[in-house]
N, C-alpha and C positions, 0 to 999 in steps of 0.2 A: 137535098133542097135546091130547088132551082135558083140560077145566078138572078139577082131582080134587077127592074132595069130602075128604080125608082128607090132611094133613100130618102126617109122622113127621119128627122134629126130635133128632137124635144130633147132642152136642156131643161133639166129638174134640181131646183132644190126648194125640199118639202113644200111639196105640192101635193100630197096623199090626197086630200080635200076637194083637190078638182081636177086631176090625171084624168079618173077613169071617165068623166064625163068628155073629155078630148080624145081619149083612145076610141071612147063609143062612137063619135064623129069621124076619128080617123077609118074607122073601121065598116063606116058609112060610104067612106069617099074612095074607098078602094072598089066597089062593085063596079063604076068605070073604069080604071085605069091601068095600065098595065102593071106587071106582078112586081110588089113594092116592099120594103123590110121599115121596119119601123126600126129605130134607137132610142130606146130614153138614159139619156144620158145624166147618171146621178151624181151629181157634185155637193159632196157632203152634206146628203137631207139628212134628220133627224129625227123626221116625223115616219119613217116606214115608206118612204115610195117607192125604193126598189121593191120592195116588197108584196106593194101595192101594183105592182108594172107585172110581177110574176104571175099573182094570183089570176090580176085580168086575162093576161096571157096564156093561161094553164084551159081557160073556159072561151075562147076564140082561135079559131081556125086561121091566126095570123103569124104571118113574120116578123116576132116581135124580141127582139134584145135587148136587155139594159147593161151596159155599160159605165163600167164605174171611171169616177173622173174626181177623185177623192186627193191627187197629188196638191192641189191649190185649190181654192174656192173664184169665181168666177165665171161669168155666160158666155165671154170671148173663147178662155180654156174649155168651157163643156162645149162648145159649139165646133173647137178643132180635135177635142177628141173623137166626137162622132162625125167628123168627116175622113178621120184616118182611119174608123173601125167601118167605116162604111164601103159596101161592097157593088156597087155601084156610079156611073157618071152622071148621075143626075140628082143632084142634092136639094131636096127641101128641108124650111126648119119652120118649125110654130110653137108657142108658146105651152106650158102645160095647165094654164087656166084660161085658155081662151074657147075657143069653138070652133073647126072649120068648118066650110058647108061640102054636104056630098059633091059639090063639084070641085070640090078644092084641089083635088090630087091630081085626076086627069085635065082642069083646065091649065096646072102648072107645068105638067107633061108636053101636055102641045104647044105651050109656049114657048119650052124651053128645046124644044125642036127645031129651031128656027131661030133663035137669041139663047145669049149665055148666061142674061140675068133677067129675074122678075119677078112682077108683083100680082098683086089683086087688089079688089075693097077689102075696107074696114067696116062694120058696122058699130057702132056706139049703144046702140038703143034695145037691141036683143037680152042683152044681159045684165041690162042695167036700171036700175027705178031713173026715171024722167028724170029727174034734179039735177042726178049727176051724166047722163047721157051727152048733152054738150060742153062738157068741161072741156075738153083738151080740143076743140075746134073742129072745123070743116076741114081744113089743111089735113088731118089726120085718116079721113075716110076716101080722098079720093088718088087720081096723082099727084103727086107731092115732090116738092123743087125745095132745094135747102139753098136759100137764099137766093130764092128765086132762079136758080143757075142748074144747080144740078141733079138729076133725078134719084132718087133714091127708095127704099124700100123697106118698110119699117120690120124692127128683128120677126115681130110675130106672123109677119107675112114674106118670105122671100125666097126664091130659089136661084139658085145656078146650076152650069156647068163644069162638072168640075175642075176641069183642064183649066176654065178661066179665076174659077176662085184660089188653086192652088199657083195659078200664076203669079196672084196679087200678092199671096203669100199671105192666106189663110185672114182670122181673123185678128187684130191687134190686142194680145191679153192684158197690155196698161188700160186700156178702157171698158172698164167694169160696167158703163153705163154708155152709150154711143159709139159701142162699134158698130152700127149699123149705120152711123153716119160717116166713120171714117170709112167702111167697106165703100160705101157708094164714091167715097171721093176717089180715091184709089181703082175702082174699077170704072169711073170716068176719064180720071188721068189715062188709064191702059187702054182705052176708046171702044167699050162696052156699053152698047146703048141697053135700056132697061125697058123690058117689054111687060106690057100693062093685061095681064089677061081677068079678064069681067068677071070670069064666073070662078075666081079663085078667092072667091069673097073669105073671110074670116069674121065671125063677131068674136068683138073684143072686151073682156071685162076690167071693170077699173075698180082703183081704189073703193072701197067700201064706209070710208070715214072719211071725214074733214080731215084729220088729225095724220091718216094714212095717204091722203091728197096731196098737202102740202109736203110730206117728208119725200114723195116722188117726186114731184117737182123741184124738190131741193135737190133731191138726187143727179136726176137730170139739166140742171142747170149747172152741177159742179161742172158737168161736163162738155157745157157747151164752149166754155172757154179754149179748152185745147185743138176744139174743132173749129173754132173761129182762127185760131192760129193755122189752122192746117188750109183753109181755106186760103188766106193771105201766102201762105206758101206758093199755092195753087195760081196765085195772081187773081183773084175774088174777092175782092172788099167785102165784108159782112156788114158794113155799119149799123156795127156794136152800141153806138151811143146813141145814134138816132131813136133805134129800138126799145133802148133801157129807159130814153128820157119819156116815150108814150107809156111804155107802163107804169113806170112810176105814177104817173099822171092819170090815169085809168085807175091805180088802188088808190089815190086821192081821192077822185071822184068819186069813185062808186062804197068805197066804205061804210058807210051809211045804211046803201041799199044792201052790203053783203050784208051786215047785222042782220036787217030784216027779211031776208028770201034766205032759205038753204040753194034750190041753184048758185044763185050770188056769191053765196059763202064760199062753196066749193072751186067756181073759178077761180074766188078773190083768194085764197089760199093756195091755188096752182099755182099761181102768177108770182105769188109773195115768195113759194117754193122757189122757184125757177133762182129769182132776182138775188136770194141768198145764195142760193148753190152757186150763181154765176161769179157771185164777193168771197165762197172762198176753194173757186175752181182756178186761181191762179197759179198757186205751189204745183198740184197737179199739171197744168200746161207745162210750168218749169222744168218737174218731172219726165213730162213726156214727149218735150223735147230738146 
């Protein structure tokens, strides 16, 4: 088997349900780009997706691996497993229910030709009923600054090289939810600028319930607290309170109208997510620094 010059790096757990419709994309986006291995890396799914990774694989003419990543549960640990079984300098990672577009691969190729880290769009609207399409923002589909300061690259879209990422020293496995925020701070610190290529578009799917809405939000709010510490590390004010006191102020207001629109709802419980995760993402910062 030839050496590739390109690793794609899908951290799985139970995802059986929407793998194969991302392998078919990947498998899309290989017709441009140079000769590429795929990894899905499974960390304790339950549902069969290594399994589901085989059988795809068995009926596709691709270079396709799963590797188990069964030691700890985690996206930071499956994401440095499959950069150490990976056999290549040029590392991609995408999500395993999202979608890339057939330009995904080779426009992250040329990018990373020429920069050590990058990105692409996001799309919202591809995989999602209108209602919930703009929950998570504009911030989210295009470039994207974490606090306005530093460029970053959200997990389901990003590539490096890997000389630079194993410089930073990989991903940080305390952060189950925003190592993609702390990666970017950290490959900012080390003065990796982040190169933005157009056609490495991704549609991204979301939450499918109200109920599934809010628990990510909550999720990712535990987490913003240790990255706001890391940021003040950094010498970067996040003004934390400025930001908590508008949205408070926004689920004030708008409560009403989330009752009556499902859009509505589904923001109005992003937000509510977030705002708890952030009340009890303290211990954690404590933890993880």
């Amino acid at each position: 088997m030839n050496t590739p010059e390109i690793s794609v790096i899908i951290p799985v757990h139970d995802a059986a349900d929407t793998l194969v419709e991302q392998l078919d994309a990947l498998a899309a986006s290989l017709a441009d780009a140079p000769p590429t291995e795929i990894l899905v890396v499974d960390n304790r799914s339950t549902d069969g997706s290594a399994a589901v990774a085989t059988r795809w694989a068995d009926d596709h003419p691709v270079d396709l691996r799963v590797i188990d990543a069964a030691e700890r549960p985690g996206e930071p640990y499956a994401r440095n497993v499959g950069l150490a079984a990976a056999r290549s300098d040029t590392i991609l990672y995408c999500d395993a229910d999202d979608r890339v577009a057939p330009t995904w691969i080779g426009s992250m190729a040329e990018a990373l030709r020429s920069a050590s880290y990058a990105t692409g769009p996001i799309d919202m609207h591809d995989m999602n009923p209108a209602w919930l399409a703009d929950v998570r923002g504009s911030s989210v589909t295009g470039r994207s600054l974490l606090y306005d300061r530093i460029p970053y690259a959200h997990g389901c879209n990003m590539g490096f090289r890997r000389d630079a990422l194993v410089d930073v020293g990989g991903f940080d496995e305390r952060y189950t939810a925003g190592c993609d925020l702390d990666i970017a701070i950290r490959m900012w610190e080390a003065g990796h600028d982040l190169a933005f290529a157009d056609g490495a578009l991704v549609h991204y799917r979301l939450r499918p319930s109200l109920t599934a809405t809010y628990r990510q939000g909550r999720f990712y709010g535990r987490y913003r607290v240790p990255i706001r510490r890391r940021l003040q590390a950094a010498g970067i004010e996040a003004a934390a309170e400025r930001r908590t006191g508008r949205r408070l102020a926004w689920l004030a207001r708008t409560s009403p109208l989330a009752i009556a629109r499902k859009p509505s709802r589904a923001r109005w419980a992003w937000v509510l997510g977030q705002l708890v995760g952030e009340r009890q993402g303290g211990r954690f910062a404590h933890e993880a620094h």
